[in-house]
Structures are given as C-alpha cells and as structure tokens.
Steps between C-alpha positions, in 0.01 A plus 500: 500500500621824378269826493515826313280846511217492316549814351423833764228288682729457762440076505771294436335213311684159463614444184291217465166584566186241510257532226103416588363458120542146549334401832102486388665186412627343824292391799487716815734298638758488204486872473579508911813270416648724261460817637670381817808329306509852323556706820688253700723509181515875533257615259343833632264619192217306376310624196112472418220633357105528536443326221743183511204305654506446871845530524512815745213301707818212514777752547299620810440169619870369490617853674260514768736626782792564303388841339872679588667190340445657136415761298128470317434634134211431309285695190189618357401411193215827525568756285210755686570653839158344664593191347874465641354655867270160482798310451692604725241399734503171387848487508558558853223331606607176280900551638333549886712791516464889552786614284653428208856564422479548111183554306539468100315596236504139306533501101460830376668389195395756185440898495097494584534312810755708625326831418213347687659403805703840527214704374183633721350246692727280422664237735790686592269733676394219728914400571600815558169513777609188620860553557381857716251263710784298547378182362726425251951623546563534145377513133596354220345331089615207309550555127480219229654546137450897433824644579330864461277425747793383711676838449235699614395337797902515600520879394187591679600496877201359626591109614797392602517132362426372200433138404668344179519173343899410450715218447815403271258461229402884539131402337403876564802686438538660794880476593638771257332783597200465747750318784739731492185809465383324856859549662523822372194632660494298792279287467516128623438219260310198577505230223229272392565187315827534560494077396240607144230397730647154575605471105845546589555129746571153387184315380413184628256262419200441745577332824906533408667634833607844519916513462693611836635759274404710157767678333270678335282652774816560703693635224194719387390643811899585600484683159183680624626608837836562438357836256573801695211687445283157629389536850292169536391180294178345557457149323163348574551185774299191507752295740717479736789397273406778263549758832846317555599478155457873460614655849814310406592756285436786704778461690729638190424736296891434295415596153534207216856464346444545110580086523192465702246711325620303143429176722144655623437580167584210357278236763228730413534510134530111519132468659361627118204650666283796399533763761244765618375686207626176245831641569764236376808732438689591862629793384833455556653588193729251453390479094624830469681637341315445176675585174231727360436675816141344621467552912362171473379494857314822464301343191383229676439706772252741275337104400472411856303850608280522180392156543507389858392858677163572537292737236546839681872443484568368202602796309843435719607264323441708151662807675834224574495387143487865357768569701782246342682695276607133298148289466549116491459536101850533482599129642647341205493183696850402589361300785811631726300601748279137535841332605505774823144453585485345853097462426539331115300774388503469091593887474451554154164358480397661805646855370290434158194442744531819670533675161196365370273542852656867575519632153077407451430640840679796443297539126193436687509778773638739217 
C-alpha cells in the first residue's frame, strides 16, 4: 500500500482508504471481515459518518483493540453548535473511542448552509471547541456540486481537508480548478465516490459471481489516486473481494497512459448507463472539435446540473449555459461528432434538447 500526507494534518493516509456508507448493510460479522482484510492489506484511514446508520457502532466493533492500526474520520451532519457537540457525543460513544482523528462538517453543499455553519453558533464553533479539548486532531467539510462553496471553504483557513466526489467521469467538475485550489492551499483531498457510487463497475445480473478482476474499477480508481492533489480514495466496501479488488491498486499510483484512459473510457461508455445526476456524456471530449465551435461537453454539462442537481443549485447549470460563448443552436448536424462518441450519445438531438430546456428556464427566471 502506498500513503501520502493528507494535506498539513500531519497523517499519512493510504491512498486507498475504506469507506463506511455502505456497512448498515452488512452483518456485524461481515463488517468485522472487511475491516480486517482492509488493514491487514495496509489500509490505515477508514471514513464514516453519524448518520450512515450504525456504521460507526460496526467500525468500533471490528477495531476493538486495534485503535493505533488506523486513522478515524467521521462527520456531522448538524449545522448548530449544540447540535454538532451532541454528536460528537454520539460519535465517540458509537466508535468506543475518546478521540477522533478527523471531524467533518458533512454536505454543506450551497451558500446558506455554509454561512450557517461558519456563522455564530454555528457548528464550527463546536469543532474548533473540540479540537482544544482534544477530542477530535483535525477539521475538515465535504462539498457536493457548488464549486463556490468549494472555494470558500478552501480560501478560508479554517479545516484542513475537504471531501469531494471525483472520478474519470468528473460528475462535479472538480478537477480543473478546485483540485489543484486544494494543493495550492494545502489542503488534503479525500474523494468520495471515487467509483460514481458503485455506477462506475461491471453489472451483473443477480446471483452472477463477482469477476477476479474489473478493468473498470481498477482502471478508475488508478485514475483517482494517481491525481496529485488526491490524498485518499474511499469507495464504500461490502466484501472481502471488494477490499482486495481495491487495495490492489494502491500499491501504484503510475498515472494512465493516454492508451489506457481511451480504453477506461471506452469500457465505461460501452455499459450505456445513466450516471449520477443522468449524466451520460464522460466528458472526455473526444467529439470535439466541433465545426461551429459548440464545447459540447460543457452543454451537456449545463443539462446535467439544471436537471439532475437539486432546487437550491440549480441556477448552476443556467450560470454554465450563459457562459458558452457558441450555444448548441449552432449544430448544423453533421453528425461528426456521433461517430467519436464512446457513449452513442445522439449529439445533435441531445444539443437541440438542451436548447429547448435551458433557453425556457432561462426565460422563466428572467
């Protein structure tokens, strides 16, 4: 297993790290069996959160004994300073343990939440108590979708993680400009769904074994890890083989050759599946360059946001469509780009879609 800093905590986090969203649905016993694969396999950072169940309750179960084996992060979903003191509580009480190593503040994903969290009273108070008390090392938030959120929470100084959902796909768009943000300021970058929250894996029909081998996860996560500004990935487990099949790949971080992302991005293009969000294009750009000058990917993109994100974040996907300087009005269907799809994706009709869905909403918010 290979390790790197998690930003200025001081840890050194393998690169695979063991995500606990997934174990309210294993046994006691299950959950036991993969968290001891994990760290015999070298895996020294396991990930939950007060509000994934009983999985800290199972976590401090299966590590009864081994509590200097592995680093221990987990989140509040409180957005009060009473509230997140309570659940801290619970936390350590659920864990059986009387520190934590990183406590996050989970989904503070648009500007209100944050303002609450940071403001007065708010649950930062109660992390930046907790980390003088010495119950918890470190701070840190996990951010879905708003990128502006992202940028403050980065700029502001006050944690020194921050939790991001990233793969190949890039269903958030955080690999421009909020990665490199991180490294820039230091801060260490744990990824969630680094496999589109399992999306991203060979289906198989009910009761069909699980392959010794998946390009795709492998391929995937390698992508993931091999990022330089990525300190950690933390796929959800629900076996054994899935703790194999992913430690595998910790013990490289190589980059992809251009050959093997085109494969990657191929297999998963091949699968035809609606991603997180109903994200079908992968963003890789191979139908560019298009002869009018559409940044087809960053259409579909705007689609994807204004109809898969949630209400309070909608308006990013207007703000991406305002910003095209060429809107898909101009495809005078030469199809050129269809032939380079890896997904299939019928551009034209889906660029006449967009048109029609962005163009209303845009007339309808004025």
């Amino acid at each position: 297993m290979r390790y790197k800093k998690l930003g200025r905590t001081g840890i050194k986090a393998s690169v695979i790290g063991y995500g606990g969203i997934k174990l309210p649905l294993l046994s006691q016993d299950l959950a036991t069996a993969t968290i001891d694969r994990a760290l015999d396999l070298g895996v020294n950072f396991i990930d939950t959160a007060r509000n994934y169940g009983d999985s800290e309750r199972k976590i401090g179960t299966a590590t009864k004994g081994h509590r200097d084996d592995f680093h221990i992060a987990t989140k509040t979903s409180q957005r009060t300073a009473e509230g997140a003191r309570k659940e801290l509580g619970t936390s350590l009480k659920e864990l059986g343990m009387d520190r934590i190593d990183l406590w996050q503040l989970h989904t503070v994903s648009d500007p209100a939440a944050y303002e609450q969290v940071t403001g007065p009273g708010g649950a930062l108070e109660a992390m930046r108590w907790a980390k003088g008390e010495g119950l918890v090392d470190h701070l840190g938030i996990t951010i879905h979708r708003d990128l502006g959120v992202m940028k403050r929470a980065i700029n502001s100084g006050e944690f020194e993680t921050v939790m991001l959902a990233y793969s190949i796909i890039d269903q958030e768009h955080v690999g421009a400009e909020i990665l490199p943000l991180c490294g820039k300021k230091g801060l260490g970058v744990i990824v969630m769904k680094p496999l589109g929250g399992g999306a991203l894996a060979m289906p198989r029909a009910q009761g069909e074994p699980k392959p010794g081998r998946d390009p795709i996860v492998r391929a995937n996560l390698r992508y993931v890890i091999s990022n330089r500004w990525v300190t950690t990935a933390i796929p959800g487990i629900q076996s054994v083989e899935e703790v194999e099949e992913n430690c595998a790949v910790g013990r490289s971080v190589d980059p992809l050759s251009p050959r093997g992302r085109r494969r990657l991005l191929r297999l998963i293009g091949s699968l035809g599946a609606s991603f997180r969000y109903g994200q079908r294009c992968l963003r890789c750009g191979y139908c560019l360059p298009c002869p009018n000058g559409i940044a087809i990917p960053y259409v579909f993109r705007a689609l994807d946001e204004y109809q898969g994100y949630p209400g309070n974040v909608k308006h990013i996907g207007l703000e991406t469509y305002k910003s095209l300087k060429v809107k898909p009005d101009a495809c005078q269907e030469c199809r050129r780009c269809v032939r380079k799809c890896p997904s299939g994706i019928d551009i034209p009709a889906k660029l006449k879609q967009a048109r029609i869905v962005l163009d209303r909403a845009i007339r309808e918010v004025g």
